[in-house]
PDB file of N, CA, C and O in Angstrom, chain B, residues numbered from 101:
ATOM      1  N   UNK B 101     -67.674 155.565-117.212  1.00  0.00           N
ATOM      2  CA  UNK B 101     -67.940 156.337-118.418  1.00  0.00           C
ATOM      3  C   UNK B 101     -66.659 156.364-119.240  1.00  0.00           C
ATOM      4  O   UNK B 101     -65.539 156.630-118.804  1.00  0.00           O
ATOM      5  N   UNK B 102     -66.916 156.116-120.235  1.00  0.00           N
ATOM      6  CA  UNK B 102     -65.572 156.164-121.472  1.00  0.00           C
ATOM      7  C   UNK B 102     -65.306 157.297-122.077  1.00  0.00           C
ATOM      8  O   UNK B 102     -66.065 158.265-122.029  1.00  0.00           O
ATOM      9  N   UNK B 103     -63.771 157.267-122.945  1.00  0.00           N
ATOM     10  CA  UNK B 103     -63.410 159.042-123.257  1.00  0.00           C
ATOM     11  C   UNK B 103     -64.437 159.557-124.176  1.00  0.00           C
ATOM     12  O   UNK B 103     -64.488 160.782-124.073  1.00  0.00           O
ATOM     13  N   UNK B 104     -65.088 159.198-124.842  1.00  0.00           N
ATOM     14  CA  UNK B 104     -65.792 159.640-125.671  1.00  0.00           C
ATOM     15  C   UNK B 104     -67.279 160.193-124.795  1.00  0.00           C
ATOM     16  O   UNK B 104     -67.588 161.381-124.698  1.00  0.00           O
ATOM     17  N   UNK B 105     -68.036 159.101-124.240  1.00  0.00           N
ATOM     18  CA  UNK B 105     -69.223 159.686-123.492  1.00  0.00           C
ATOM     19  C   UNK B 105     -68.843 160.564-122.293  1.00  0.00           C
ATOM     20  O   UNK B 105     -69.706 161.264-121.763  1.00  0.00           O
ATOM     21  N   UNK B 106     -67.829 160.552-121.937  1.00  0.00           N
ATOM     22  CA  UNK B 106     -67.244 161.925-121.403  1.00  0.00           C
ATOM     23  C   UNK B 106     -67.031 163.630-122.175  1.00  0.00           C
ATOM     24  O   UNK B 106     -67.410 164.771-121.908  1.00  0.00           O
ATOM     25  N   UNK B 107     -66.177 162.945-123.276  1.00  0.00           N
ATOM     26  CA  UNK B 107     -66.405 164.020-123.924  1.00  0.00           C
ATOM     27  C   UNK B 107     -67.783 164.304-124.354  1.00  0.00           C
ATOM     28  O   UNK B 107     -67.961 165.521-124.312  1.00  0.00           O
ATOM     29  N   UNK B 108     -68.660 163.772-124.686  1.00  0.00           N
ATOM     30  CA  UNK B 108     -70.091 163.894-125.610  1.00  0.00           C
ATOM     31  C   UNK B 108     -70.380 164.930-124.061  1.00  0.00           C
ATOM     32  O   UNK B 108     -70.471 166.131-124.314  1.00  0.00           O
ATOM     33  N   UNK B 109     -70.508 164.581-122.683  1.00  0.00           N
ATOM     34  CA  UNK B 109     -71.392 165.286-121.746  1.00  0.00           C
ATOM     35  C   UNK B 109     -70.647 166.827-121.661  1.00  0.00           C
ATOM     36  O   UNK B 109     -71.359 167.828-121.745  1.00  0.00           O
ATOM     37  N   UNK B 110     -69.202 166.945-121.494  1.00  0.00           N
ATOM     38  CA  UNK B 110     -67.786 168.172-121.475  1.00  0.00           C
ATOM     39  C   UNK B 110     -68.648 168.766-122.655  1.00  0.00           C
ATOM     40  O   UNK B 110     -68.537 169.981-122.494  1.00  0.00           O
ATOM     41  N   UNK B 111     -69.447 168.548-123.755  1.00  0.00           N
ATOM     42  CA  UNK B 111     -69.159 169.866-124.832  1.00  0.00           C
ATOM     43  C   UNK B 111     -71.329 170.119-124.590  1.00  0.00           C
ATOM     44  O   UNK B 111     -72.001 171.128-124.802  1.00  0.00           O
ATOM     45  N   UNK B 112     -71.712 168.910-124.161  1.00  0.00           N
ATOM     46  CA  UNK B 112     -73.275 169.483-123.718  1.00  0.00           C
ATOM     47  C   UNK B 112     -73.799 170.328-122.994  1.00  0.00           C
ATOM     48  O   UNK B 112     -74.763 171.068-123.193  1.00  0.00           O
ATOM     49  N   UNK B 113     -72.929 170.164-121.868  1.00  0.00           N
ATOM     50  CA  UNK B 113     -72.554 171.018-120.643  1.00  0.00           C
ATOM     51  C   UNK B 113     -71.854 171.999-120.797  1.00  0.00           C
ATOM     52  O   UNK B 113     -72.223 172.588-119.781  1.00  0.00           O
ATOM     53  N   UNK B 114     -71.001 172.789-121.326  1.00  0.00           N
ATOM     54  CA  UNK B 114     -70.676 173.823-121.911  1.00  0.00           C
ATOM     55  C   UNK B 114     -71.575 174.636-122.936  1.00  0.00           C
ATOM     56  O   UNK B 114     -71.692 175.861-122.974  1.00  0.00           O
ATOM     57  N   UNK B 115     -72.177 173.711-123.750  1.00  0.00           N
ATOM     58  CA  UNK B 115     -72.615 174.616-124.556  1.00  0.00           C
ATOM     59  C   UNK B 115     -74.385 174.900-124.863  1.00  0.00           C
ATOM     60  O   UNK B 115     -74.990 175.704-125.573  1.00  0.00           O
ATOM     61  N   UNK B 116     -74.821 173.759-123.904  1.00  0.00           N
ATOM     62  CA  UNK B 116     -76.447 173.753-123.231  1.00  0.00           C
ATOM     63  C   UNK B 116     -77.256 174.474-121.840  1.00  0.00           C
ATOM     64  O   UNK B 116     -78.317 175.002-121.506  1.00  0.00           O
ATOM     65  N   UNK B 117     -75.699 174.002-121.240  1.00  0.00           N
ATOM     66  CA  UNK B 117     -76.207 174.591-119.397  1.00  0.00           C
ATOM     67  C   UNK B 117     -77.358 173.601-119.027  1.00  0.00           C
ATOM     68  O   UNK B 117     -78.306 174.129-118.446  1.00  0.00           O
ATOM     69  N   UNK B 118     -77.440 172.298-119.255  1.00  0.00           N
ATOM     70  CA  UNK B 118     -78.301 171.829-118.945  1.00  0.00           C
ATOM     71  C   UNK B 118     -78.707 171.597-117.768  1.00  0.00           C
ATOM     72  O   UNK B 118     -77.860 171.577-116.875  1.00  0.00           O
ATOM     73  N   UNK B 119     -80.412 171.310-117.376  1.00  0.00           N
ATOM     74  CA  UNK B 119     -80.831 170.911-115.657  1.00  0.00           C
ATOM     75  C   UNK B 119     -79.974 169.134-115.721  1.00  0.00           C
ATOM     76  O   UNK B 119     -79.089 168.565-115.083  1.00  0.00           O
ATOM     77  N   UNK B 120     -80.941 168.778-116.961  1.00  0.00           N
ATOM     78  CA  UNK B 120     -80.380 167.302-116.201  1.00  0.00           C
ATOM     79  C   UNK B 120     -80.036 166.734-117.821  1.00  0.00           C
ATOM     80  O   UNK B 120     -80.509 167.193-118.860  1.00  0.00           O
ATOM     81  N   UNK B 121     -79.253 165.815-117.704  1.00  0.00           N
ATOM     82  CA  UNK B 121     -78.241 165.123-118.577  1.00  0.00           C
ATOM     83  C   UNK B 121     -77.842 163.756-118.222  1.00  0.00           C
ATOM     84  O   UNK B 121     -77.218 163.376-117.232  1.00  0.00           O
ATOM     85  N   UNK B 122     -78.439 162.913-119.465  1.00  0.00           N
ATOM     86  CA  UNK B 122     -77.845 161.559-118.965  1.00  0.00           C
ATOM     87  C   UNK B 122     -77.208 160.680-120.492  1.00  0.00           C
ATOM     88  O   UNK B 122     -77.957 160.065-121.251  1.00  0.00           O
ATOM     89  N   UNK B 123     -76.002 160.778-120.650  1.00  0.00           N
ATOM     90  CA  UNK B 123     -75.271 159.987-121.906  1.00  0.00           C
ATOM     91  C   UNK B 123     -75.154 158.734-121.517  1.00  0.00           C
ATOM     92  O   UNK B 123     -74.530 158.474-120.488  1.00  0.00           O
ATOM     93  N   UNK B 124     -75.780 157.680-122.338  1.00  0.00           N
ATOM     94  CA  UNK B 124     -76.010 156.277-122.101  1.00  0.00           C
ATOM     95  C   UNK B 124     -75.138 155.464-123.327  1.00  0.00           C
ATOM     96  O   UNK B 124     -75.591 155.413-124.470  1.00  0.00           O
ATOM     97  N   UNK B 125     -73.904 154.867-122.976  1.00  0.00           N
ATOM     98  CA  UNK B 125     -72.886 154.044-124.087  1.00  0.00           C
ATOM     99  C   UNK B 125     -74.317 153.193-124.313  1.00  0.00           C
ATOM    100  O   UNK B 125     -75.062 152.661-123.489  1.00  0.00           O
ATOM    101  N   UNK B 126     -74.373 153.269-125.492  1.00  0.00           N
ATOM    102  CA  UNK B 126     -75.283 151.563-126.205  1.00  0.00           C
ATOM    103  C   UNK B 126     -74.583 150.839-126.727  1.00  0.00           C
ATOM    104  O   UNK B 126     -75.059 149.777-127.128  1.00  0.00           O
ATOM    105  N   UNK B 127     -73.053 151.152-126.944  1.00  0.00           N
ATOM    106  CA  UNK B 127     -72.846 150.159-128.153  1.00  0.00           C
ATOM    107  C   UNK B 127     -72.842 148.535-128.000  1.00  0.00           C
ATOM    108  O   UNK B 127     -72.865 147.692-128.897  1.00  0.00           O
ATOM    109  N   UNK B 128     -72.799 148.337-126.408  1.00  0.00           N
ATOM    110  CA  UNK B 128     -72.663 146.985-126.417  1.00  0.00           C
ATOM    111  C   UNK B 128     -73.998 146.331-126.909  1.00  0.00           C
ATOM    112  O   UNK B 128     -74.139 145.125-127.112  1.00  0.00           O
ATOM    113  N   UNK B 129     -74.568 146.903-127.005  1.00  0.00           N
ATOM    114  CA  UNK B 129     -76.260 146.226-128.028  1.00  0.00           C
ATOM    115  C   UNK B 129     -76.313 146.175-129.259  1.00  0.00           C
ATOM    116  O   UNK B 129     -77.262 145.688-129.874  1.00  0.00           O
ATOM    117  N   UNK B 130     -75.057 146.792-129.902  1.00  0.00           N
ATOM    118  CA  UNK B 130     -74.918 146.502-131.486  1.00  0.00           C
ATOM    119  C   UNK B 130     -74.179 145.927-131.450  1.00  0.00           C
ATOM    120  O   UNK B 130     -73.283 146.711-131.763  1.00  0.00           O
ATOM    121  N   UNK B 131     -73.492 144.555-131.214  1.00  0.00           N
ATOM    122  CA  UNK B 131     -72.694 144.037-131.536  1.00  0.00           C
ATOM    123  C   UNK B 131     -72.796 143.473-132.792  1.00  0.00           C
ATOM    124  O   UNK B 131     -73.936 143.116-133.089  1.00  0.00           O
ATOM    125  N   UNK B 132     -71.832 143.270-133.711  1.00  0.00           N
ATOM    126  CA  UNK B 132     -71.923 142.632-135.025  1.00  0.00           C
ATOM    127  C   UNK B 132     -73.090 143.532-136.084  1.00  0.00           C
ATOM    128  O   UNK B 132     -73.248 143.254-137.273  1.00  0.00           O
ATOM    129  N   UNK B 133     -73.654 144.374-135.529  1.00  0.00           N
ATOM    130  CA  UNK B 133     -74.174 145.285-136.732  1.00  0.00           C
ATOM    131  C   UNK B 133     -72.877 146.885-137.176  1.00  0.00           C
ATOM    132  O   UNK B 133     -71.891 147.442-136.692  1.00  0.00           O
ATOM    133  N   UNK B 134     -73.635 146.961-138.176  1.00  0.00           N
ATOM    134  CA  UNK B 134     -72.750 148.277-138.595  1.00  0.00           C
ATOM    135  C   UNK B 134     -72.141 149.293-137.656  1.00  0.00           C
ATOM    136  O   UNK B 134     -72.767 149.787-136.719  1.00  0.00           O
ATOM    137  N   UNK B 135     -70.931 149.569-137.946  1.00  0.00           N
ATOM    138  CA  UNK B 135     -70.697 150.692-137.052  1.00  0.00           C
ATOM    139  C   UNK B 135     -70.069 150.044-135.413  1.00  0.00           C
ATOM    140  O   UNK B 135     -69.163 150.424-134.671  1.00  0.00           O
ATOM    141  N   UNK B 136     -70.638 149.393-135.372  1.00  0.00           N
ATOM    142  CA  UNK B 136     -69.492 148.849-133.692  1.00  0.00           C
ATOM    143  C   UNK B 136     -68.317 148.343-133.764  1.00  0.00           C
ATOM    144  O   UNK B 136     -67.905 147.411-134.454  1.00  0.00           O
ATOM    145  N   UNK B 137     -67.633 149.203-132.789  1.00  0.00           N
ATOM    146  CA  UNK B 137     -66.347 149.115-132.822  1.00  0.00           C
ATOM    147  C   UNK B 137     -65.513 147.415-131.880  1.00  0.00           C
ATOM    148  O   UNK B 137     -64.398 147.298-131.372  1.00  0.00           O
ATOM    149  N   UNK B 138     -66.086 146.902-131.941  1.00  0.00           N
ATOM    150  CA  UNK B 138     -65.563 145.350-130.610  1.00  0.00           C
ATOM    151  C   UNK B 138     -65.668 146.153-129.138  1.00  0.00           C
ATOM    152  O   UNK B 138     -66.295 147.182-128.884  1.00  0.00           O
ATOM    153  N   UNK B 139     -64.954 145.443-128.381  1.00  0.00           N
ATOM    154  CA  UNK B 139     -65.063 145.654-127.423  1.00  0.00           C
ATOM    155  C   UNK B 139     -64.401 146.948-126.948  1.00  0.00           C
ATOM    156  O   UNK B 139     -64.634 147.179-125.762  1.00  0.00           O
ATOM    157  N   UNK B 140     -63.522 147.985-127.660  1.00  0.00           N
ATOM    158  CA  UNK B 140     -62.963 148.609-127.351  1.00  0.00           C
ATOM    159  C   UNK B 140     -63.655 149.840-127.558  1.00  0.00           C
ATOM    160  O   UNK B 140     -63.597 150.768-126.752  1.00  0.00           O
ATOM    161  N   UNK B 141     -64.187 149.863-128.425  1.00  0.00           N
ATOM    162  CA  UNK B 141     -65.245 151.371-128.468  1.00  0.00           C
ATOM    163  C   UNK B 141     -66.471 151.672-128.885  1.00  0.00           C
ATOM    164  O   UNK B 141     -67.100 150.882-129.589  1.00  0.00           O
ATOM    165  N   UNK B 142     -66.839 152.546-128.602  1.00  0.00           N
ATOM    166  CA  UNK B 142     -67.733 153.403-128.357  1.00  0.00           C
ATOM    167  C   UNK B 142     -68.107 154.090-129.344  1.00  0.00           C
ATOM    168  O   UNK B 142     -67.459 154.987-129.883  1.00  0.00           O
ATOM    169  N   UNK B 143     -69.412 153.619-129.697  1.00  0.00           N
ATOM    170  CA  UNK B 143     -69.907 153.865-131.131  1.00  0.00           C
ATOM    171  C   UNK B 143     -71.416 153.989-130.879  1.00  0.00           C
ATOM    172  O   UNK B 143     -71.944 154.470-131.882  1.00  0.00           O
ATOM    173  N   UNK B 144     -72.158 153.772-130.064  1.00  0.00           N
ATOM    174  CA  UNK B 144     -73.316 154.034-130.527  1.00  0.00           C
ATOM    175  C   UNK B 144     -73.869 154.972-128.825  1.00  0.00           C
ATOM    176  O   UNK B 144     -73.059 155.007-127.898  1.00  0.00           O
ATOM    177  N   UNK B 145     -74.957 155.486-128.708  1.00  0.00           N
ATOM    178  CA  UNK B 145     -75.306 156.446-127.899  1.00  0.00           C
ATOM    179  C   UNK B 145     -76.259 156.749-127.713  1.00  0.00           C
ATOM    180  O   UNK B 145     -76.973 156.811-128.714  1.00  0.00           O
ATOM    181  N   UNK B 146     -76.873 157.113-126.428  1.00  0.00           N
ATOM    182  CA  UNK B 146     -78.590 157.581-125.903  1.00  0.00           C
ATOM    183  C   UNK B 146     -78.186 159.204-125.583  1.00  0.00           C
ATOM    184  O   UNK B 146     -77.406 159.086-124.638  1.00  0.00           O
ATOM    185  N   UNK B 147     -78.265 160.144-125.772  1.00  0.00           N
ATOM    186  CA  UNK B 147     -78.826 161.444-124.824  1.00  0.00           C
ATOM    187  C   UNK B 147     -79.666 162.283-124.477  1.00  0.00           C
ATOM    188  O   UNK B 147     -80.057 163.279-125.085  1.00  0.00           O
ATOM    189  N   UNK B 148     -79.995 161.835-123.353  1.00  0.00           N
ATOM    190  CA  UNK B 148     -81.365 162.417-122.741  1.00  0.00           C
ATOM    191  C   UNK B 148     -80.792 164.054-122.006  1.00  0.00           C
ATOM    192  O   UNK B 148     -79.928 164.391-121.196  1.00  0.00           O
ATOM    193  N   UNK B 149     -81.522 164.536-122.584  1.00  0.00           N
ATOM    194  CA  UNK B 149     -80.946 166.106-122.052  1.00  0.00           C
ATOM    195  C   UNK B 149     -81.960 167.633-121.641  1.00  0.00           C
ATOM    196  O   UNK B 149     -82.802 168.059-122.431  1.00  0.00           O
ATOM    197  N   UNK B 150     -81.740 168.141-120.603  1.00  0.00           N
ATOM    198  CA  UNK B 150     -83.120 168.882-120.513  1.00  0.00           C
ATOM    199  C   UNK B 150     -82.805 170.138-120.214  1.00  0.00           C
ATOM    200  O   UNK B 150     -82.315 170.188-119.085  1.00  0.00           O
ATOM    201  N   UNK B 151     -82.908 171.702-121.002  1.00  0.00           N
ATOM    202  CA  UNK B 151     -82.132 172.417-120.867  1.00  0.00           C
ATOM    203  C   UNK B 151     -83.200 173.634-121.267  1.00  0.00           C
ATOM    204  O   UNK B 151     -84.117 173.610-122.087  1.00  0.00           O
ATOM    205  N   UNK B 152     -82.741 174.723-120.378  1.00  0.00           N
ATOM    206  CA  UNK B 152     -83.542 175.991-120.546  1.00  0.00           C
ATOM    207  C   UNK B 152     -82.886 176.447-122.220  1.00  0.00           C
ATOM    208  O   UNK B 152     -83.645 176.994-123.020  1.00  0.00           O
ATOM    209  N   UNK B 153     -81.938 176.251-122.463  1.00  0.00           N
ATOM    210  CA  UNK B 153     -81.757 176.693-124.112  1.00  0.00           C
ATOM    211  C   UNK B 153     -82.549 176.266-125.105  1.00  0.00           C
ATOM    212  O   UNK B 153     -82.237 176.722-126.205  1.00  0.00           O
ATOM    213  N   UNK B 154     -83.313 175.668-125.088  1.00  0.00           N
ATOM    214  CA  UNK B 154     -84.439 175.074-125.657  1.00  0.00           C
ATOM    215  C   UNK B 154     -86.130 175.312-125.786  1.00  0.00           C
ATOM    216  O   UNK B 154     -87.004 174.954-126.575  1.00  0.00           O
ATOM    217  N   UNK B 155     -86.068 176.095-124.592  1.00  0.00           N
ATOM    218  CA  UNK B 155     -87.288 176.969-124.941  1.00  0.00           C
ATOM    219  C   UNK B 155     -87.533 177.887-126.490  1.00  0.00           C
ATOM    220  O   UNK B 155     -86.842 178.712-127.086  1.00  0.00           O
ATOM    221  N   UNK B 156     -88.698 177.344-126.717  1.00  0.00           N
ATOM    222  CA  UNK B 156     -88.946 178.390-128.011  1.00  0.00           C
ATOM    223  C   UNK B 156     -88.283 177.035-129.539  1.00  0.00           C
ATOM    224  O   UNK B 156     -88.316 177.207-130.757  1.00  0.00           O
ATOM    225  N   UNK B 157     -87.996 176.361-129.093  1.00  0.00           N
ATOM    226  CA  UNK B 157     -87.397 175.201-130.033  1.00  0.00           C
ATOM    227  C   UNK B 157     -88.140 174.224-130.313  1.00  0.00           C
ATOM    228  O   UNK B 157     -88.766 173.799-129.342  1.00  0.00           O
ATOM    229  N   UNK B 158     -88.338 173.624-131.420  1.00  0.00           N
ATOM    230  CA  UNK B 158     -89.111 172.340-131.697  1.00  0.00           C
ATOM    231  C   UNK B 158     -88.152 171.504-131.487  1.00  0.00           C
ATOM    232  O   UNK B 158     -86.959 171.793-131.392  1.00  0.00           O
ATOM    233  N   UNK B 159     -88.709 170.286-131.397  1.00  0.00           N
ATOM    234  CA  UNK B 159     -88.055 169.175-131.817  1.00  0.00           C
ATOM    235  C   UNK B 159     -86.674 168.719-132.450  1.00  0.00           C
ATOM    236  O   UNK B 159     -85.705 168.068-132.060  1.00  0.00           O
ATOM    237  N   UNK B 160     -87.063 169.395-133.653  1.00  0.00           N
ATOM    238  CA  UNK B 160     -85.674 169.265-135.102  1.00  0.00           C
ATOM    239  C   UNK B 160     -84.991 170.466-134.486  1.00  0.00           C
ATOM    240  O   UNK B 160     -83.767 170.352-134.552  1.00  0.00           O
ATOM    241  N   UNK B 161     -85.277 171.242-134.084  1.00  0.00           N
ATOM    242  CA  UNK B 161     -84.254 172.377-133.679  1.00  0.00           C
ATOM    243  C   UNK B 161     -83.580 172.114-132.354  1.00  0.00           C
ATOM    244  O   UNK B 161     -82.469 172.621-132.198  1.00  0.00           O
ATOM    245  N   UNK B 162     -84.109 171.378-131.356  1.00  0.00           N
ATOM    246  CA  UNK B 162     -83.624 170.716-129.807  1.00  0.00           C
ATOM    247  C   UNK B 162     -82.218 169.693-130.696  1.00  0.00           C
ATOM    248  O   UNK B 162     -80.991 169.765-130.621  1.00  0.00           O
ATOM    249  N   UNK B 163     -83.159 168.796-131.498  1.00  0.00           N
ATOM    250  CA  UNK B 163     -81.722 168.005-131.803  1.00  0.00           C
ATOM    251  C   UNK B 163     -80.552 168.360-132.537  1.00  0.00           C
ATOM    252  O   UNK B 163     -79.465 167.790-132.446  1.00  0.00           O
ATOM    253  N   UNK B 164     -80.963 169.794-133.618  1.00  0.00           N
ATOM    254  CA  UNK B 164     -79.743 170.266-133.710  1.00  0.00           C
ATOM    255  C   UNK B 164     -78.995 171.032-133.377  1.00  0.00           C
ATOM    256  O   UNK B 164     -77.898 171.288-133.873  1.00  0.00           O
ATOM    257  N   UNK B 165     -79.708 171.667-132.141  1.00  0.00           N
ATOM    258  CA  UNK B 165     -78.439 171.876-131.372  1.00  0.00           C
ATOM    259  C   UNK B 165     -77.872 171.263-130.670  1.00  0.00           C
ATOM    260  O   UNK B 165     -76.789 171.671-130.251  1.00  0.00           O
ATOM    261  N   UNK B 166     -78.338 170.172-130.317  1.00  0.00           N
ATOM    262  CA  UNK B 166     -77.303 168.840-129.722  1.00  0.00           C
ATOM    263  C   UNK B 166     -76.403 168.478-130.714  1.00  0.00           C
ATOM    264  O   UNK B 166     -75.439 167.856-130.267  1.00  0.00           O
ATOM    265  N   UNK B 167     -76.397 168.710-132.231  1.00  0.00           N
ATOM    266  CA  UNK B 167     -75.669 168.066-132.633  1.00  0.00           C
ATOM    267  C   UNK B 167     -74.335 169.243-133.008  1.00  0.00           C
ATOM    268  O   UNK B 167     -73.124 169.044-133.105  1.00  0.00           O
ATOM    269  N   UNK B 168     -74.838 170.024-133.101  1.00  0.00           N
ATOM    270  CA  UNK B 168     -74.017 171.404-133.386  1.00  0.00           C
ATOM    271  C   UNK B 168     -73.282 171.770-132.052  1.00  0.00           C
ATOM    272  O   UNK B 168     -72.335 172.551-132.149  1.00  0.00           O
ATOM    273  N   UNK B 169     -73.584 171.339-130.949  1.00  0.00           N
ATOM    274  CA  UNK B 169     -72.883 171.241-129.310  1.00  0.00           C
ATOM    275  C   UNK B 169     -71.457 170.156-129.381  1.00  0.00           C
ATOM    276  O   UNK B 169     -70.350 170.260-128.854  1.00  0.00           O
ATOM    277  N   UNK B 170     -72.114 168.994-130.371  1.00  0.00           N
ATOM    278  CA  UNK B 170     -70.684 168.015-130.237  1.00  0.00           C
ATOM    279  C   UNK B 170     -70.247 168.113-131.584  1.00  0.00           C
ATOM    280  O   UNK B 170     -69.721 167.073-131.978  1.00  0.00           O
ATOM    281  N   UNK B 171     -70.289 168.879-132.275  1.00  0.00           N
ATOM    282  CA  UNK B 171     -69.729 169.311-133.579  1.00  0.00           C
ATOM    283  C   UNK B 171     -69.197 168.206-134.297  1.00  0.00           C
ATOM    284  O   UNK B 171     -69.920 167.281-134.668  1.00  0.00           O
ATOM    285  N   UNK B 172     -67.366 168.265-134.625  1.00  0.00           N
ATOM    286  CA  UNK B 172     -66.853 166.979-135.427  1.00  0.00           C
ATOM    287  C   UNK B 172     -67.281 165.637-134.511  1.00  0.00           C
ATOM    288  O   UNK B 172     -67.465 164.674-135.255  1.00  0.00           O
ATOM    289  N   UNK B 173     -67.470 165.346-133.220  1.00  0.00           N
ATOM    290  CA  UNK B 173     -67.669 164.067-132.759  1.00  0.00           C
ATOM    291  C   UNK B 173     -68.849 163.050-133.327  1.00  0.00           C
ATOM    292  O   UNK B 173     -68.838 161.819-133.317  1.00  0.00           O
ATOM    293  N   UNK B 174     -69.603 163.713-133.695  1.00  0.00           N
ATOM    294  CA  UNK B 174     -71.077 163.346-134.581  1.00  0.00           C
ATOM    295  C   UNK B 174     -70.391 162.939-136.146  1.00  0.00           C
ATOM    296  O   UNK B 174     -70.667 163.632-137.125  1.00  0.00           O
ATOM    297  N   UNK B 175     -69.565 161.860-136.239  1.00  0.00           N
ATOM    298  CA  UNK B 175     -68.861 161.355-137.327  1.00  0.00           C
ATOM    299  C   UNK B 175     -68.826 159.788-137.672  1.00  0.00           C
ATOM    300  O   UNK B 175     -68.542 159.040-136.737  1.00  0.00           O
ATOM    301  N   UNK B 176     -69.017 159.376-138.587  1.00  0.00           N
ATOM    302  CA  UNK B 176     -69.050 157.733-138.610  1.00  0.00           C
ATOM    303  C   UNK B 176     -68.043 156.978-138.172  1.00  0.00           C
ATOM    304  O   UNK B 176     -68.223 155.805-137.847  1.00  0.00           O
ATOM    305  N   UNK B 177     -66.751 157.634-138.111  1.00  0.00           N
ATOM    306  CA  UNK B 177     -65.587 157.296-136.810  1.00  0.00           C
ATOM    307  C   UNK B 177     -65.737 157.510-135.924  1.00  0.00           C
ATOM    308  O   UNK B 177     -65.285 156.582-135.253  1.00  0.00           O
ATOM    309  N   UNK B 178     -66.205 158.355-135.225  1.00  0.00           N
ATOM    310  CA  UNK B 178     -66.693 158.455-133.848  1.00  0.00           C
ATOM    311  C   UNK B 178     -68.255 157.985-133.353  1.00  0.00           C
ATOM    312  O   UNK B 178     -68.490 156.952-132.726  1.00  0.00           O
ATOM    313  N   UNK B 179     -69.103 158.829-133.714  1.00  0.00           N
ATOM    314  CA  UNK B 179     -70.024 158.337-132.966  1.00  0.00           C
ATOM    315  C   UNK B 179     -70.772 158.021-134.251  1.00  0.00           C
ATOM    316  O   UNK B 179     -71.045 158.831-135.136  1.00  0.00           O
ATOM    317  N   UNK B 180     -71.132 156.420-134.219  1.00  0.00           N
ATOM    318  CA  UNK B 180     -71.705 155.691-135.442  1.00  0.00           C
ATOM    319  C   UNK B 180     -73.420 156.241-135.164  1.00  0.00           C
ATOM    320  O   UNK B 180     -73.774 157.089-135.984  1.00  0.00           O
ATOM    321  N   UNK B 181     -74.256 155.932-134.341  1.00  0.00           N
ATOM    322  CA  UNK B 181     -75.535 156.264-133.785  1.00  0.00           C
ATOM    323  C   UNK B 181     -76.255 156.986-132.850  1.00  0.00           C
ATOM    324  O   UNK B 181     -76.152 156.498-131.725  1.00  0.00           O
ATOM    325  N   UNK B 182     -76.792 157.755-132.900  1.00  0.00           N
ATOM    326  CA  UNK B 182     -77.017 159.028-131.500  1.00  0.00           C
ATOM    327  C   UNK B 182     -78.688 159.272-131.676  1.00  0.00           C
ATOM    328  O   UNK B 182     -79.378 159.733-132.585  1.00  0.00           O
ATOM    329  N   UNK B 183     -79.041 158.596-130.022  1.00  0.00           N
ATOM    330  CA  UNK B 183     -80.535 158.661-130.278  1.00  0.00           C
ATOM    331  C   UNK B 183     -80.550 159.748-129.176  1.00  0.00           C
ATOM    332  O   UNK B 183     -80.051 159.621-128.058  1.00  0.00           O
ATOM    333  N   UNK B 184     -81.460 161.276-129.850  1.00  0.00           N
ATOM    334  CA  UNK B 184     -81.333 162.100-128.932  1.00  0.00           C
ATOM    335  C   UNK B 184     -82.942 162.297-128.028  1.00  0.00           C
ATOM    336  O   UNK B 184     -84.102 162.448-128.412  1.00  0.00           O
ATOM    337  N   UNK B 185     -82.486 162.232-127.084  1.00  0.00           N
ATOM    338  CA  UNK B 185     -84.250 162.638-126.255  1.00  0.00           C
ATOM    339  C   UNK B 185     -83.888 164.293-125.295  1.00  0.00           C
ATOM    340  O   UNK B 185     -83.262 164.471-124.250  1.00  0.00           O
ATOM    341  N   UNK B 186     -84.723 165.440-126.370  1.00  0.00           N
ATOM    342  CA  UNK B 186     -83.995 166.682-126.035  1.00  0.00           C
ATOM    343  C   UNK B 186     -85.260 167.586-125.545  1.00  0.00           C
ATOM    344  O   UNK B 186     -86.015 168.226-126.277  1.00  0.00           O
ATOM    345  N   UNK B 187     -85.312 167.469-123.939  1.00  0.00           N
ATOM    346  CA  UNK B 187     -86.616 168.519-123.630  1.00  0.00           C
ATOM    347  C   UNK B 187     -86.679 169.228-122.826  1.00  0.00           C
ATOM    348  O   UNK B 187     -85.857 168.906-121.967  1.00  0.00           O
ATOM    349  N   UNK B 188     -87.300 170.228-122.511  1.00  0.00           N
ATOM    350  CA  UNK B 188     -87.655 171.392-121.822  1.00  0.00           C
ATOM    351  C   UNK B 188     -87.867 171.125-120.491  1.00  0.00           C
ATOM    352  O   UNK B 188     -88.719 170.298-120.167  1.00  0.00           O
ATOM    353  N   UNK B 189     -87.127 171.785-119.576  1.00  0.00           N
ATOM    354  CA  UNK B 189     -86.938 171.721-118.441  1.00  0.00           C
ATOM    355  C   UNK B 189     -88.577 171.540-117.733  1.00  0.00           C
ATOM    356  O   UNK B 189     -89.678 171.755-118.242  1.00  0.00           O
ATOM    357  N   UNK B 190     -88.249 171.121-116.547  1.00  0.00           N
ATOM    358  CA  UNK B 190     -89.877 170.941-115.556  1.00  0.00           C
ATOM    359  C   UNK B 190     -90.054 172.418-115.191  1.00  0.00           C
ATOM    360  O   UNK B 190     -89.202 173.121-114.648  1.00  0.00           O
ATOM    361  N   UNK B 191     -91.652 172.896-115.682  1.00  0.00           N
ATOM    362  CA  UNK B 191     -91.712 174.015-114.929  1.00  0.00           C
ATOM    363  C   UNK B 191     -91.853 173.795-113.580  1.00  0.00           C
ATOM    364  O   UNK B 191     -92.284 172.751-113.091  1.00  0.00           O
ATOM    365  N   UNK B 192     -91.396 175.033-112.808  1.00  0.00           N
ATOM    366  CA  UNK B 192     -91.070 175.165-111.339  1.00  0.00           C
ATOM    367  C   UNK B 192     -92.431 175.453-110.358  1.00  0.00           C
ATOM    368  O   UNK B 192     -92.299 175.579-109.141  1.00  0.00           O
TER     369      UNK B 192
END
């Protein structure tokens, strides 16, 4: 895992409490389109995330608080693309 998808999970996990969490680097699948950085970074992103803070939330409201969790990192210098998959824990 690289500093960045490290950091992306450090501020989800702090500020979601999530059950389960999985940050997936994509960028090596954009190569030569917008926004990828060569081989050195980390620009594009999957997060699948499943968190009791989310109850009572739609959709547009699940993803913005994912995005309001990684605050300035959600920047066209940092993270060029962020596909979020944001849902409600398994009931027990």
């Amino acid at each position: 895992m690289g500093r960045l998808a490290a950091e992306i999970e450090s501020r989800l996990i702090a500020a979601l409490a999530p059950s389960a969490l999985d940050v997936i680097d994509d960028s090596h699948e954009h190569r030569g389109h917008g926004g990828h950085r060569g081989d050195d970074g980390e620009s594009h992103f999957t997060v699948k995330i499943s968190a009791a803070a989310f109850v009572g939330l739609n959709r547009v409201a699940r993803q913005r608080a994912v995005y309001a969790a990684l605050g300035e990192l959600v920047a066209p210098d940092r993270i060029h693309a962020l596909r979020i998959i944001a849902e409600l824990p398994a009931a027990p």
